[in-house]
KEKE-3310 file (N, C-alpha, C; in steps of 0.2 Angstrom, whole numbers, plus 5000, padded with zeros to 4 digits):
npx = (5929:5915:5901:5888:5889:5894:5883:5875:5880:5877:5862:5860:5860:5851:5838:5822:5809:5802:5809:5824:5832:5841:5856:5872:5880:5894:5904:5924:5928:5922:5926:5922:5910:5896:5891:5883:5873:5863:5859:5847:5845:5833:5834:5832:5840:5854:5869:5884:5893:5911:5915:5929:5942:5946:5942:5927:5930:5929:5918:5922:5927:5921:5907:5897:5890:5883:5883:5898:5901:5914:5922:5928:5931:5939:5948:5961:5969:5978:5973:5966:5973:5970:5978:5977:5964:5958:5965:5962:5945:5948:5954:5944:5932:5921:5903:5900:5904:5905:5909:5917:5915:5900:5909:5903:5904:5916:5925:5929:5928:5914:5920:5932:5930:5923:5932:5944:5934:5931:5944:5948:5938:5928:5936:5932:5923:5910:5897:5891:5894:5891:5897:5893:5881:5877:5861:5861:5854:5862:5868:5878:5880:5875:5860:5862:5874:5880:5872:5879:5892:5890:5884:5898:5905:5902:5895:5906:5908:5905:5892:5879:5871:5865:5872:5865:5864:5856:5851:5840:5825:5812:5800:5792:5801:5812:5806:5801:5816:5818:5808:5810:5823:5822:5814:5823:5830:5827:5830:5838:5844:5844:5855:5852:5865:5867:5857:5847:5838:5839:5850:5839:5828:5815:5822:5818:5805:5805:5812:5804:5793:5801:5808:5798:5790:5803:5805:5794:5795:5803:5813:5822:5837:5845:5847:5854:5853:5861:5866:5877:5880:5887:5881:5891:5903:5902:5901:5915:5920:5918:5912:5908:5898:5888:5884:5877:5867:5865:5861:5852:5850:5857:5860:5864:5864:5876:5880:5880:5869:5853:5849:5833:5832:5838:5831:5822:5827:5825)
npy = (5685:5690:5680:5686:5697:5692:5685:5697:5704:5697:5697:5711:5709:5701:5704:5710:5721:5733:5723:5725:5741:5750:5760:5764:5780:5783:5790:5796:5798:5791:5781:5782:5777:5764:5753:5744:5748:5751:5740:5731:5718:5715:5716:5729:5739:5737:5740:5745:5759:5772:5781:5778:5764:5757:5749:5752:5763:5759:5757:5744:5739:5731:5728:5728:5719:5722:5725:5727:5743:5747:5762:5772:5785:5796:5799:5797:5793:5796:5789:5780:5773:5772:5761:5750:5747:5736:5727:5729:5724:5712:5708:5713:5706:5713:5714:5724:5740:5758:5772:5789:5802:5815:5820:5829:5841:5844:5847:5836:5832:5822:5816:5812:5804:5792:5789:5785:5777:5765:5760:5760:5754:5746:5731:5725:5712:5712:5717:5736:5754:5770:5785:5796:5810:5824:5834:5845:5857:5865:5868:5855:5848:5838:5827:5830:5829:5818:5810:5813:5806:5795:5793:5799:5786:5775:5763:5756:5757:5747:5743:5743:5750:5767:5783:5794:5808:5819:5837:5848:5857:5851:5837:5832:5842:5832:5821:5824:5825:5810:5803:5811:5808:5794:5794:5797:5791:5776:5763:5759:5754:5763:5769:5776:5790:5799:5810:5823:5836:5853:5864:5869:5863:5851:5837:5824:5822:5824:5812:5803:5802:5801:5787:5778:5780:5777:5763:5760:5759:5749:5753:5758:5752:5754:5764:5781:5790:5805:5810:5796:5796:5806:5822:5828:5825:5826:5843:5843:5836:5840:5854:5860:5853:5853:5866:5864:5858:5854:5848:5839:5828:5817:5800:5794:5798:5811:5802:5789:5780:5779:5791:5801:5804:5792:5781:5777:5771:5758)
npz = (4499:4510:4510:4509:4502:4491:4487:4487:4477:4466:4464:4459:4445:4443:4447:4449:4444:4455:4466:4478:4477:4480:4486:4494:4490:4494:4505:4504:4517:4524:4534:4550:4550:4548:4535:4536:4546:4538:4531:4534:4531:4525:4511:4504:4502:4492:4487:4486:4484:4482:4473:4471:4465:4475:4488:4500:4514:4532:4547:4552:4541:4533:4519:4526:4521:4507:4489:4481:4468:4459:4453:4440:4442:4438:4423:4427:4440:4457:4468:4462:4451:4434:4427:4435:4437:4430:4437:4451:4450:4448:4459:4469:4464:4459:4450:4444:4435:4439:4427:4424:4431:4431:4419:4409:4414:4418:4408:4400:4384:4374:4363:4367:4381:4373:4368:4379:4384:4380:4378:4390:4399:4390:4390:4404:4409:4414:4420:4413:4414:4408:4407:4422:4422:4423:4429:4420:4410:4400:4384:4375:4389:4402:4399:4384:4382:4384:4374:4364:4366:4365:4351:4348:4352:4342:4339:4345:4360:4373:4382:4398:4407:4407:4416:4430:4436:4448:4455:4463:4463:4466:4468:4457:4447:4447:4443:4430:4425:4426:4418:4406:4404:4401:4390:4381:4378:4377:4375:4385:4400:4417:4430:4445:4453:4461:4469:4476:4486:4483:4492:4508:4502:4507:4512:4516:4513:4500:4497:4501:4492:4482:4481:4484:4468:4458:4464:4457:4441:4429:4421:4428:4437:4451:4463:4472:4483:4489:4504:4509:4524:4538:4545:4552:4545:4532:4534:4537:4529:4515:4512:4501:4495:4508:4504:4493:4495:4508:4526:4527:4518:4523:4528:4537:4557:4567:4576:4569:4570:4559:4550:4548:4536:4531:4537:4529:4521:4525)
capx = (5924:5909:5896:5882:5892:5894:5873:5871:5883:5873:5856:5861:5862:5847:5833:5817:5806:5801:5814:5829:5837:5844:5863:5874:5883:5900:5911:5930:5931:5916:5930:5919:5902:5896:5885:5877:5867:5855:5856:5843:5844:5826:5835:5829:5848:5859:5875:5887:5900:5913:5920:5932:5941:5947:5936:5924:5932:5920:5920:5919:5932:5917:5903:5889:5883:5881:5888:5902:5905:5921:5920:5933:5926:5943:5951:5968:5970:5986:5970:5963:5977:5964:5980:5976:5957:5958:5968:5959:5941:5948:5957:5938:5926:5917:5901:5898:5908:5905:5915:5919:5910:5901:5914:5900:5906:5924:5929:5929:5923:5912:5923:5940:5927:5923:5942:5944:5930:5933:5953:5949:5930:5927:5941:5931:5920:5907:5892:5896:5889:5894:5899:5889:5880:5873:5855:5862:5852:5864:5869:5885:5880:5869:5858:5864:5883:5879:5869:5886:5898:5885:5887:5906:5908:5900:5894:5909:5908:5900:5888:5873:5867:5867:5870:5862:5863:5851:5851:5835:5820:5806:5799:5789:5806:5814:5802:5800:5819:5818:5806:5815:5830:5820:5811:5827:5836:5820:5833:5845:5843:5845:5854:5855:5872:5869:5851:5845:5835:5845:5847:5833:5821:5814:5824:5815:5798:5806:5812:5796:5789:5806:5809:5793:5793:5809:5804:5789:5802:5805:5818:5829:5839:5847:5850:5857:5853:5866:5871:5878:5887:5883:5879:5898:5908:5901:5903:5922:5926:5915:5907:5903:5891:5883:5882:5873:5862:5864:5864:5845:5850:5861:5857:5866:5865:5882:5882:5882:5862:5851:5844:5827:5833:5842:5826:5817:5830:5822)
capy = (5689:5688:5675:5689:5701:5688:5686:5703:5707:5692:5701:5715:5707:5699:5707:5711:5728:5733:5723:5731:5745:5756:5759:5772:5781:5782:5796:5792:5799:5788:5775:5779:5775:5756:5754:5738:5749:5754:5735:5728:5709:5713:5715:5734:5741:5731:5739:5752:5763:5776:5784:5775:5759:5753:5746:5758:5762:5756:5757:5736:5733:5726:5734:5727:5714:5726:5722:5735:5744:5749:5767:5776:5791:5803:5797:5793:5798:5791:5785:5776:5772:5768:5756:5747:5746:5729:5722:5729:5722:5703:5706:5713:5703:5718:5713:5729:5745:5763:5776:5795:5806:5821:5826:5834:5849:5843:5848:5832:5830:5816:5812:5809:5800:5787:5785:5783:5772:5760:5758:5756:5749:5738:5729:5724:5708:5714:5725:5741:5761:5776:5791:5800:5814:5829:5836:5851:5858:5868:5865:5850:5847:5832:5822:5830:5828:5807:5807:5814:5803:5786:5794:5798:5779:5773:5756:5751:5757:5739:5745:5740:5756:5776:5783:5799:5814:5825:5839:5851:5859:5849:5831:5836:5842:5824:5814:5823:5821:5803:5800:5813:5804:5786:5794:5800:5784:5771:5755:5759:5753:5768:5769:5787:5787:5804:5812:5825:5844:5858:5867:5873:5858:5847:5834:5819:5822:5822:5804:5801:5804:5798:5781:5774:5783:5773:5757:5759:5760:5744:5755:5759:5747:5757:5773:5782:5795:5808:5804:5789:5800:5809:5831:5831:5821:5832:5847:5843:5835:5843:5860:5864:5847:5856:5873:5862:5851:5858:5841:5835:5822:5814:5794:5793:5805:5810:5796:5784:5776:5780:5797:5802:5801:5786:5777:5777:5766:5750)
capz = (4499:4514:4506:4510:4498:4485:4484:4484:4469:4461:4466:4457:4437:4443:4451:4445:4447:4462:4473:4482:4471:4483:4486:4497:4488:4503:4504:4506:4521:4531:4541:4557:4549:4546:4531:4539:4547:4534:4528:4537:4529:4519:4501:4499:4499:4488:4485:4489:4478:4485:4468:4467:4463:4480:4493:4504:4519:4533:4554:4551:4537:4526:4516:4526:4517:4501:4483:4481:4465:4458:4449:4440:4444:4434:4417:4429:4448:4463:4473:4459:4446:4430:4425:4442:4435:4429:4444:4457:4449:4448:4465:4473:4462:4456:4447:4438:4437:4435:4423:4425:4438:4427:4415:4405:4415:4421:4404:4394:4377:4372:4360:4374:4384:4371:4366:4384:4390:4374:4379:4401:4401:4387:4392:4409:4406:4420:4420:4413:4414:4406:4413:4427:4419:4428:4425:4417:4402:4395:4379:4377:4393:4404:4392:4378:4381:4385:4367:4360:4367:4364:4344:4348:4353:4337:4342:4349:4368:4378:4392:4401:4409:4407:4422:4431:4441:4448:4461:4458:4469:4468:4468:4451:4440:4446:4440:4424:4422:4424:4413:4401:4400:4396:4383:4373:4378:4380:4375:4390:4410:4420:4436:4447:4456:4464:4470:4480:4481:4482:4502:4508:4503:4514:4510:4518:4510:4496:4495:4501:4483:4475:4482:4478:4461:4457:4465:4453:4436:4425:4417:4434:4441:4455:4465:4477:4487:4491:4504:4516:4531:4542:4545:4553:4542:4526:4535:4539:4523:4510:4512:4494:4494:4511:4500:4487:4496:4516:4527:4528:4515:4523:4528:4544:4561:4571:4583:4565:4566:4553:4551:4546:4528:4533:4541:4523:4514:4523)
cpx = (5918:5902:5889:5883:5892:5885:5871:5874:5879:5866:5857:5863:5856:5838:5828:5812:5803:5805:5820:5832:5839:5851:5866:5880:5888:5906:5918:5933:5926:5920:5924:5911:5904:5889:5880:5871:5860:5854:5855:5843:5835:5826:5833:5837:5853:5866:5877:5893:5902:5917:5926:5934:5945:5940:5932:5926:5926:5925:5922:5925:5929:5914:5897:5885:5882:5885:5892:5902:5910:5916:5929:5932:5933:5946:5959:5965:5977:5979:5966:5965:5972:5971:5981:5967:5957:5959:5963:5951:5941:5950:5949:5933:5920:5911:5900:5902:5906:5911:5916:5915:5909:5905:5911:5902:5913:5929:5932:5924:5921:5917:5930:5936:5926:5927:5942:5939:5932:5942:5951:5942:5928:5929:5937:5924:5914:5902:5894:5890:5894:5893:5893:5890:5877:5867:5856:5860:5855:5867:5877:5885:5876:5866:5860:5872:5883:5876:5877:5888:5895:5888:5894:5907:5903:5900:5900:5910:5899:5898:5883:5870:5870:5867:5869:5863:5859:5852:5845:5832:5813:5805:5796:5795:5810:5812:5802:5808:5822:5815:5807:5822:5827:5816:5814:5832:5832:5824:5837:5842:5845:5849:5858:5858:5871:5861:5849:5843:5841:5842:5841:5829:5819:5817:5820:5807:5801:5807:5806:5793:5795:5808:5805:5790:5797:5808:5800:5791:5805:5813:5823:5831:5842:5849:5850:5858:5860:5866:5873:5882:5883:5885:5888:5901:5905:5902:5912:5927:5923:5909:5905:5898:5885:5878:5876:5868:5861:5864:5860:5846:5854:5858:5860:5864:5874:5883:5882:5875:5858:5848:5839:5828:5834:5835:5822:5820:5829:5816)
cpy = (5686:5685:5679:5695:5698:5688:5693:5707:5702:5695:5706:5717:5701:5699:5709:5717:5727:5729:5728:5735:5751:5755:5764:5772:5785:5784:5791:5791:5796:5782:5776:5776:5765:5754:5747:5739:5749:5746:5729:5719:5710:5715:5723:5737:5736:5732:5746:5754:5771:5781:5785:5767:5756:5754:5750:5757:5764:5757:5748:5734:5731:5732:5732:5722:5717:5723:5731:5736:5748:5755:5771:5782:5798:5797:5794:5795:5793:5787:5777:5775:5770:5762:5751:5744:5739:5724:5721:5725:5716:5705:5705:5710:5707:5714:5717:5736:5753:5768:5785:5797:5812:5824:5828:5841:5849:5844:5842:5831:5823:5811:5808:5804:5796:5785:5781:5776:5763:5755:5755:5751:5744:5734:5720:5718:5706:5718:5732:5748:5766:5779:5794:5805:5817:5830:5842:5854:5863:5864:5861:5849:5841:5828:5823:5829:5819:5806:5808:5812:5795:5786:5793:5791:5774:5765:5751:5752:5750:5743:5743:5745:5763:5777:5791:5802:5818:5827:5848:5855:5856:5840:5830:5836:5836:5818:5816:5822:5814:5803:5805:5809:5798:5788:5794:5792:5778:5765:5753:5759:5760:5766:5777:5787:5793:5806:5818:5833:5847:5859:5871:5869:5853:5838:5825:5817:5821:5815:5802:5800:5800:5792:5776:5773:5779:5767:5756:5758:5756:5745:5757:5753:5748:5763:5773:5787:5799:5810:5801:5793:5804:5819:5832:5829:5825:5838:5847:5840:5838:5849:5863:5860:5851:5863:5872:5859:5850:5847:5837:5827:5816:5808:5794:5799:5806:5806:5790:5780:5779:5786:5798:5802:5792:5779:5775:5772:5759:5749)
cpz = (4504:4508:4504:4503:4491:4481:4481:4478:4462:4461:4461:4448:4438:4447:4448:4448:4452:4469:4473:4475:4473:4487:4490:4493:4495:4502:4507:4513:4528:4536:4547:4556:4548:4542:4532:4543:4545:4529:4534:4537:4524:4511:4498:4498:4499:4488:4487:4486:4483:4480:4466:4467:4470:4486:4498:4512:4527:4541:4553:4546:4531:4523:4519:4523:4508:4496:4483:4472:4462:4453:4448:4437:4438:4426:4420:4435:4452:4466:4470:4453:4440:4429:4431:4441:4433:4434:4450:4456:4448:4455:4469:4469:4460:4453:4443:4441:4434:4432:4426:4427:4434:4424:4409:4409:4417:4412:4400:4390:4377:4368:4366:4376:4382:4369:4372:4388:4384:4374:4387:4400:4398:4389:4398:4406:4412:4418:4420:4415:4410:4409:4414:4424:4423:4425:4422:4410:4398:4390:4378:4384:4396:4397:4388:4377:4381:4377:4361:4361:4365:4356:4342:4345:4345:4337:4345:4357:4369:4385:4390:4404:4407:4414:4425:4437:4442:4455:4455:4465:4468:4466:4459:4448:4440:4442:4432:4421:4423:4418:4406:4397:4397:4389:4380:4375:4380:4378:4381:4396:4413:4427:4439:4452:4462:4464:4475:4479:4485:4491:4500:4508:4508:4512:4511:4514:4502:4492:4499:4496:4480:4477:4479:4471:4457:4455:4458:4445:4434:4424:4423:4437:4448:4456:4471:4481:4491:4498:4510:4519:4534:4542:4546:4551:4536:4527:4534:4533:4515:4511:4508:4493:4499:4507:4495:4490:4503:4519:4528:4524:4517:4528:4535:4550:4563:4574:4576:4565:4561:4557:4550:4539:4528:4534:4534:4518:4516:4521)
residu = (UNK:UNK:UNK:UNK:UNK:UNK:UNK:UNK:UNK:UNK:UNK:UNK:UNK:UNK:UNK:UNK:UNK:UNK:UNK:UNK:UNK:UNK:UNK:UNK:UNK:UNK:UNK:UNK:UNK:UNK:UNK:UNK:UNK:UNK:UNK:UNK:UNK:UNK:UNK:UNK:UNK:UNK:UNK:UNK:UNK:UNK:UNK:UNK:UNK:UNK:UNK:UNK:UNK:UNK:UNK:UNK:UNK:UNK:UNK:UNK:UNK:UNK:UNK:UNK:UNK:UNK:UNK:UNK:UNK:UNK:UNK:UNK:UNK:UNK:UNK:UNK:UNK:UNK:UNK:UNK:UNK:UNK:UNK:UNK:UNK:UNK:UNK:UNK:UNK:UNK:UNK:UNK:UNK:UNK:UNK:UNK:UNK:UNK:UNK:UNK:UNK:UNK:UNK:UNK:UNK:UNK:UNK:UNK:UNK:UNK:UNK:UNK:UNK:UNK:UNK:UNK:UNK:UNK:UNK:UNK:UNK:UNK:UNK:UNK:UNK:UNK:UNK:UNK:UNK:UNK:UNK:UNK:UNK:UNK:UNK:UNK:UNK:UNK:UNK:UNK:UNK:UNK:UNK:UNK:UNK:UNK:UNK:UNK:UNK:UNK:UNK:UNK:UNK:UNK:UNK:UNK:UNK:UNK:UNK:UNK:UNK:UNK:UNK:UNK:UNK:UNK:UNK:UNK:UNK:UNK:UNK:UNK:UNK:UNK:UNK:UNK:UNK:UNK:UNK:UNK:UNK:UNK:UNK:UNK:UNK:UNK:UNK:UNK:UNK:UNK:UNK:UNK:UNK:UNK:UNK:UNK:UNK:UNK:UNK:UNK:UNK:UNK:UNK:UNK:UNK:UNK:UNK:UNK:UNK:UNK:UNK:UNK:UNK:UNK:UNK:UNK:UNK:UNK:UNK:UNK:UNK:UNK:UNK:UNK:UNK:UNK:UNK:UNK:UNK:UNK:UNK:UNK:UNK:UNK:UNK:UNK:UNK:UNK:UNK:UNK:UNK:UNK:UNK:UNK:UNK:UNK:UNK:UNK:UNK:UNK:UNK:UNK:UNK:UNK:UNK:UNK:UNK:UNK:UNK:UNK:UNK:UNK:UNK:UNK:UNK:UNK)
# end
């Protein structure tokens, strides 16, 4: 592992409020980007996760300097075998891992989840998170489906953070679900894996307000704005993400330098 890689997966189980806590969350399909562009060398983004448990695929081969980490974003999958989860995290050196991608609406119980996470994630003797939860207030859903499966797992699931979703319309309902979630979970570190306002908003202003917001937040250790690619690589491989989120948000331009979103993560 690159020695720059190594520091910043050590940064990231040691870092204190207000340094770097910003990360790209890096589609499977970004091969021609290179996510060293938006790491400058001044420590503000640390780390980079692709939703799953093998290595983010890069113009470069590397991660840029960034800490990677491994997520096993489905309960199995061919691309991300969970009984491959243990091997691939000694093979890449993982410092911390995250667990299921929103299956408050993908149709698993809290309960399965905390069998499940308690069987693959314990296991792992690394920084852990529970499953990505969306901001959805409907009932057995977002905050309230994460409070059930914390109960479910009955002080046996080992973690280190809860971890968040949010896709909204204003800068105002973000903030108060942050600090919605730390008031009903005020013991637990945060980290938000997924961000951004619905189409339509001005995407840019918006992390204008929510980066510094964040940086300002004891209780967050990382987040990751939706998302590291560019306008024609989320067109061509994800058009229900466009539907949801159009492509203001996105961190790179076409040509692969930082976009006007892009330009705010140093």
């Amino acid at each position: 592992m690159h020695s720059r890689s190594i520091f910043a997966l050590f940064a990231l189980l040691s870092r204190s409020a207000y340094a770097g806590k910003r990360g790209l969350a890096w589609p499977w399909y970004n091969s021609p980007l290179d996510p060293g562009v938006l790491n400058n060398g001044d420590g503000e983004v640390v780390a980079i996760y692709d939703w799953e448990t093998y290595a983010p695929p890069t113009s470069t081969g590397g991660t840029g300097g960034l800490g990677f980490i491994g997520m096993q974003a489905t309960m199995d999958s061919d691309s991300s075998p969970v009984a491959e989860l243990a091997s691939r995290q000694a093979q890449q050196g993982w410092a911390t891992v995250f667990s299921l991608n929103e299956p408050d609406i993908n149709g698993i119980t809290p309960a399965e989840a905390a069998s499940w996470y308690i069987e693959w994630i314990n296991p792992l003797a690394i920084k852990k998170a529970l499953p990505a939860v969306t901001s959805s207030t409907t009932s057995g859903q977002g905050l309230s489906w994460l409070s059930e499966m914390i109960s479910a797992c009955a002080g046996a699931c080992y973690f280190d953070y809860i971890n968040l979703h949010w896709y909204g319309t204003s800068f105002a309902a973000f903030q108060a679900y942050v600090e919605q979630a730390h008031n009903q979970f005020p013991s637990y570190t945060i980290v938000i894996s997924e961000f951004a306002l619905n189409n339509g908003g001005d995407q840019v202003a918006f992390f204008q307000s929510a980066f510094p917001f964040l940086d300002g937040l004891s209780y967050v250790l990382l987040y990751f704005p939706f998302v590291a690619t560019s306008p024609s690589l989320l067109q061509a491989n994800d058009p229900a993400a466009v539907t949801v989120v159009g492509t203001g948000s996105c961190l790179y331009t076409n040509a692969g330098g930082p976009s006007a979103a892009g330009n705010l993560m140093y």
